[in-house]
N, C-alpha and C positions, 0 to 999 in steps of 0.2 A: 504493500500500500504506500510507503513511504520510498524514494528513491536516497534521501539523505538520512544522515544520522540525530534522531529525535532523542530528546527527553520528554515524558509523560512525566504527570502529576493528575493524581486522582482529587475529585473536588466533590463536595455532596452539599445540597439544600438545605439547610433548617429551618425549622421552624424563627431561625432567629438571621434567617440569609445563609452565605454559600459562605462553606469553610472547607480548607484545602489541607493532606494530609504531607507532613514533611518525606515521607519518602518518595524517594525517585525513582524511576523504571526507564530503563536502555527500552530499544527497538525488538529487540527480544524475550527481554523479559515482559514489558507490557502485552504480547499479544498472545505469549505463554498462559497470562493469566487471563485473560480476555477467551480467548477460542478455549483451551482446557480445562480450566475452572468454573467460567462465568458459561460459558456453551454459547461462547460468542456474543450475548445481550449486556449492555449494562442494565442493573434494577434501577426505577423509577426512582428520580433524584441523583443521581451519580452523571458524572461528568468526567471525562479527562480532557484539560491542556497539554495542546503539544506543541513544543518548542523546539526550533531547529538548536542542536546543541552550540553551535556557533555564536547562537544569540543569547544561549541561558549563561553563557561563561563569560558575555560581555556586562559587566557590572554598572552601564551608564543605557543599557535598552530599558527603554518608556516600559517597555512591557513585562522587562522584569519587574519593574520597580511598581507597576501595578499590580501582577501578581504577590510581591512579596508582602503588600499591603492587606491581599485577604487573612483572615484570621487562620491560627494556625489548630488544628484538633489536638485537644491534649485533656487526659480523666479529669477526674474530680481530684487526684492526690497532682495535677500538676505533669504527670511526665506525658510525652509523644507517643497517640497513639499511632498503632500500624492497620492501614485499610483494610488491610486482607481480610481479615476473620472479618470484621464487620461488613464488608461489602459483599463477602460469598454470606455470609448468613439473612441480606436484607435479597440477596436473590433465589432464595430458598421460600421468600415469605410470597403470600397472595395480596394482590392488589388491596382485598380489605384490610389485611391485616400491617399491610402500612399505613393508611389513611387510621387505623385504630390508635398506632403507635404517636401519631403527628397529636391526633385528636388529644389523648393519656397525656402524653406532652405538656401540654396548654394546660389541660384541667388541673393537672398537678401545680402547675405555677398558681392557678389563680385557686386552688385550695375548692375546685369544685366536683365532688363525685359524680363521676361514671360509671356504667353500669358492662357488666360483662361482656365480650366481643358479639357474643352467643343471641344477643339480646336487642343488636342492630343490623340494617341492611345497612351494603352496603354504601349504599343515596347517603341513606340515615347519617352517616358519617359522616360524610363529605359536608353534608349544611351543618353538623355541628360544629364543627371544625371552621366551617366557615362564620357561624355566628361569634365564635374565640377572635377569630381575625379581628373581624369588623371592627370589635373592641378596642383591636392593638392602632387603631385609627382614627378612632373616634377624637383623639387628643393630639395635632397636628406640632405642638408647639415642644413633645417631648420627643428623646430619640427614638428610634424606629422598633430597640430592643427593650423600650420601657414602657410600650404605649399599653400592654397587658393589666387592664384595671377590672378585673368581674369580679361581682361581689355576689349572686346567683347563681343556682343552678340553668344550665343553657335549655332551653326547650328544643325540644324535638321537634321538628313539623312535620306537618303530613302530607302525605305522597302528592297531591296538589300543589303543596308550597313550595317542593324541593327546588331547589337551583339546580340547573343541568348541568353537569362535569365538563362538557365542551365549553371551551373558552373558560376555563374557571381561575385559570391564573395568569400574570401579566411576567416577563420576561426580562431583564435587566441586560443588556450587550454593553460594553465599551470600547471604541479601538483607539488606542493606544498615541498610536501614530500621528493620528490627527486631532484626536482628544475631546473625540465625541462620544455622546448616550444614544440609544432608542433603548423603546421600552416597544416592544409586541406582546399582543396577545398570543394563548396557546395556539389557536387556532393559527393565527401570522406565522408563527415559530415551526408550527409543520408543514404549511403549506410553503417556504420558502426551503424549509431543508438546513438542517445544524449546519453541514459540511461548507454549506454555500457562504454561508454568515463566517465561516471559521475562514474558510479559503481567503475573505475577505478583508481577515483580520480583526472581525468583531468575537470578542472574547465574553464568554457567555457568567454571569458573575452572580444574578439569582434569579430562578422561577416559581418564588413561591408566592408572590405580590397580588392581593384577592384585587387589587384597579389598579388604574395608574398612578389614579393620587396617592395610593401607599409606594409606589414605583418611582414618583417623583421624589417624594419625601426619604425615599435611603438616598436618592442619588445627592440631594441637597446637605443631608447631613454627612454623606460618605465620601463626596466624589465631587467636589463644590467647583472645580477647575474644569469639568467638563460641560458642555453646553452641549443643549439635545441636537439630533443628526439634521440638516435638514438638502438638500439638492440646492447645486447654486449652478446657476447659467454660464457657459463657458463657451471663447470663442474656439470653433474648429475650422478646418480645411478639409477639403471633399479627400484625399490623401488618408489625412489623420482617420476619419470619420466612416472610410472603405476596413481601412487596414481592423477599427474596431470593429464594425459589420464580419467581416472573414473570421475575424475570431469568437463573436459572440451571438451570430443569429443562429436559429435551431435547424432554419431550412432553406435557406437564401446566399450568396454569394453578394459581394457588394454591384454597384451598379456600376456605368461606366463615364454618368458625368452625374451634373446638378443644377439646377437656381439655385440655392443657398441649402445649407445642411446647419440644425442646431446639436448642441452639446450639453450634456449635465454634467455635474462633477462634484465628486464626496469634498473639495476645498484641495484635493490633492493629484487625485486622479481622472480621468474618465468615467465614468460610470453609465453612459446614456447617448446614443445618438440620433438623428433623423435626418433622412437623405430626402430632400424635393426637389423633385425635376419634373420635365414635361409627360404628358401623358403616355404611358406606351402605350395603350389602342390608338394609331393617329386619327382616328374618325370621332375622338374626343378630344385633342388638343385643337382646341378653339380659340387659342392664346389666352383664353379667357380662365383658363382651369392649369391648375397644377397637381401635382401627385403625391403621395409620399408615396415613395417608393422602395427604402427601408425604414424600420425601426427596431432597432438592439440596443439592449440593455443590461445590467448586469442583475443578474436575477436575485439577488442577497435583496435585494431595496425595495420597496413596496409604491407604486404609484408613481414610478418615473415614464410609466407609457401615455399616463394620464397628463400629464405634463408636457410632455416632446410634442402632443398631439396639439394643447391647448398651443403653446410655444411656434408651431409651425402653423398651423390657423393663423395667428393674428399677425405675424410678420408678412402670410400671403395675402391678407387683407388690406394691411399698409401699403403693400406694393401694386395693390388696385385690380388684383383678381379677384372673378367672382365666387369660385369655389374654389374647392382643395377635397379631391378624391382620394380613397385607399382602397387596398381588397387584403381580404384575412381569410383562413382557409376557414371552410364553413361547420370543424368542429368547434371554431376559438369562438367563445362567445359575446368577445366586442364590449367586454364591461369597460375598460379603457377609450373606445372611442365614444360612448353615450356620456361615461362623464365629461370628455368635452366638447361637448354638442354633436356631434355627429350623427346621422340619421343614417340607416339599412333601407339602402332603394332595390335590390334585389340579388340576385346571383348573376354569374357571367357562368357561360359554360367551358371557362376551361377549357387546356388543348394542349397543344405540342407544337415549339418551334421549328421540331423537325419538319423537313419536307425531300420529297426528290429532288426537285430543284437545289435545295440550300440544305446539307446536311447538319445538324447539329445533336449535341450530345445535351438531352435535358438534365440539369442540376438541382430542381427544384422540384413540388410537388406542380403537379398540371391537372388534379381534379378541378370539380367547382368551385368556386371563391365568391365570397359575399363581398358587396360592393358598399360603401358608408362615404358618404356626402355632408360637408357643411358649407351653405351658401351665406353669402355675405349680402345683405339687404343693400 
């Protein structure tokens, strides 16, 4: 999996945020214990950082010096624990019976009994567990590990009032490098894929946050030098703008010219493109319409397609065209081009450049594609 030489560090959830254990694991031993012990999975709540060892043995990387800042796991008498035993025995255990342990957790701090595992579904958990939360929030002005004030016993609700486990908790990233936050939901956090956000450099720091305002409120008291992530506009060149197209569209090659092409960018890098040029059906370039004709993106970021699209609309409006057309194949379902206005006028039937006359090799998919319009009054 790795072509270089890493250092892992295992990192786990608490109920009090992400604490990381002091030992370290080479490329071999990590995945000795990952594939033969764990059976390949990590348990719910566990994490590892991996670190080119290059970068762990430089004592002035941003991202050491983030990691060394997580809290380190150590008993009750003070000395460093070792992950092993606790991490194969939390992958031994049943989805309930972690959410039981989180649950005991809490109750224990705030001095409220619980009733036997035996005795809850497990829903039942999950909302009590989350009514403990709530609590740890309800008091904005204290830190994030003090905000735990219950003074009752928590009620149970009823299968009507349960909160759904999807999206049930909010997600904490930082990268380093450039010295930003997001905060995603669960939901965000799977549909974008760990590896992506890793690849990226956002280093995953806690997932146990019941919103964002408890999300904002560790970053504020923890992390007060990073400011949230957001896309900033960035000048490109049809060059620049191809060479990212080649490397990051799913099913497209870049194009071979443009009217103008726009750019997003994390403050560092690229992250976002849009290629406009004239129509390829000539029997629609009416000089009056332009095309987008790519859009790549770096899939870690959420809502960068909604943006290039808004970003490319209004610069071909300024320049006094009346539309700006695209086509997406017709499983994609176009959530990006509705949020910026864009409208579905039908399907094209798709084809092949191939011909006898003019032989060519297709690169791309040639089914039918949906067609999406925004006109300019």
């Amino acid at each position: 999996m790795y072509s270089i030489e890493n250092i892992h560090i295992l990192v786990k959830n608490t109920v009090d945020g992400r604490i990381r254990f002091s030992k370290e694991y080479d490329d071999k031993a990590f995945f000795e214990l990952v594939e033969k012990r764990l059976g390949g999975y990590f348990p719910m709540d566990w994490k590892a950082i991996h670190i080119e060892k290059s970068e762990y043995m430089g004592s002035d990387s941003k991202r050491m010096k983030l990691i060394a800042e997580m809290p380190v796991a150590v008993s009750e008498s003070g000395s460093l624990l070792d992950p092993e035993d606790i991490i194969i025995r939390d992958s031994q255990l049943t989805d309930k019976e972690r959410w039981y342990e989180k649950m005991a957790t809490l109750a224990k701090r705030a001095r409220v009994d619980v009733e036997s595992i035996d005795r809850y579904t497990e829903d039942e958990i999950k909302t009590v567990f989350r009514k403990f939360i709530e609590e740890m929030t309800s008091c904005p002005e204290v830190q994030p590990v003090q905000r735990l004030r219950i003074r009752k016993k928590a009620k149970v609700q009823t299968d009507s009032e349960i909160i759904p486990a999807p999206g049930l908790f909010y997600w904490v990233f930082l990268n380093p490098e450039i010295m930003k936050s997001m905060i995603l939901s669960d939901d965000e956090q799977r549909r974008i894929g760990a590896m992506k956000l890793h690849d990226e450099g956002w280093i995953p720091l806690w997932g146990c946050a019941l919103s964002k305002r408890q999300a904002n409120l560790y970053l504020r008291a923890y992390y007060p030098n990073y400011v949230a992530f957001e896309p900033v506009k960035a000048p490109t060149t049809l060059r620049e703008a191809c060479e990212f197209v080649n490397d990051n569209h799913r099913h497209h090659i870049s194009p071979q010219g443009h009217k103008f092409s726009v750019a997003l960018s994390d403050g560092n890098k690229i992250i976002g493109v849009a290629i406009i040029g004239r129509p390829v059906a000539r029997w629609k370039d009416d000089h009056k319409t332009l095309e987008v004709t790519r859009l790549a993106v770096k899939e870690a970021y959420p809502n960068l397609c909604s943006m290039l699209y808004r970003s490319a609309a209004r610069i071909a409006k300024e320049l006094g065209y009346d539309r700006l057309i695209t086509y997406t194949l017709v499983e994609e379902p176009g959530s990006s081009l509705k949020a910026a206005g864009f409208e579905w006028i039908g399907e094209s039937d798709g084809g092949s450049w191939n011909s006898n006359r003019r032989k060519r090799v297709d690169r791309h998919p040639i089914g039918r594609k949906n067609i999406w319009e925004i006109r300019f009054g």
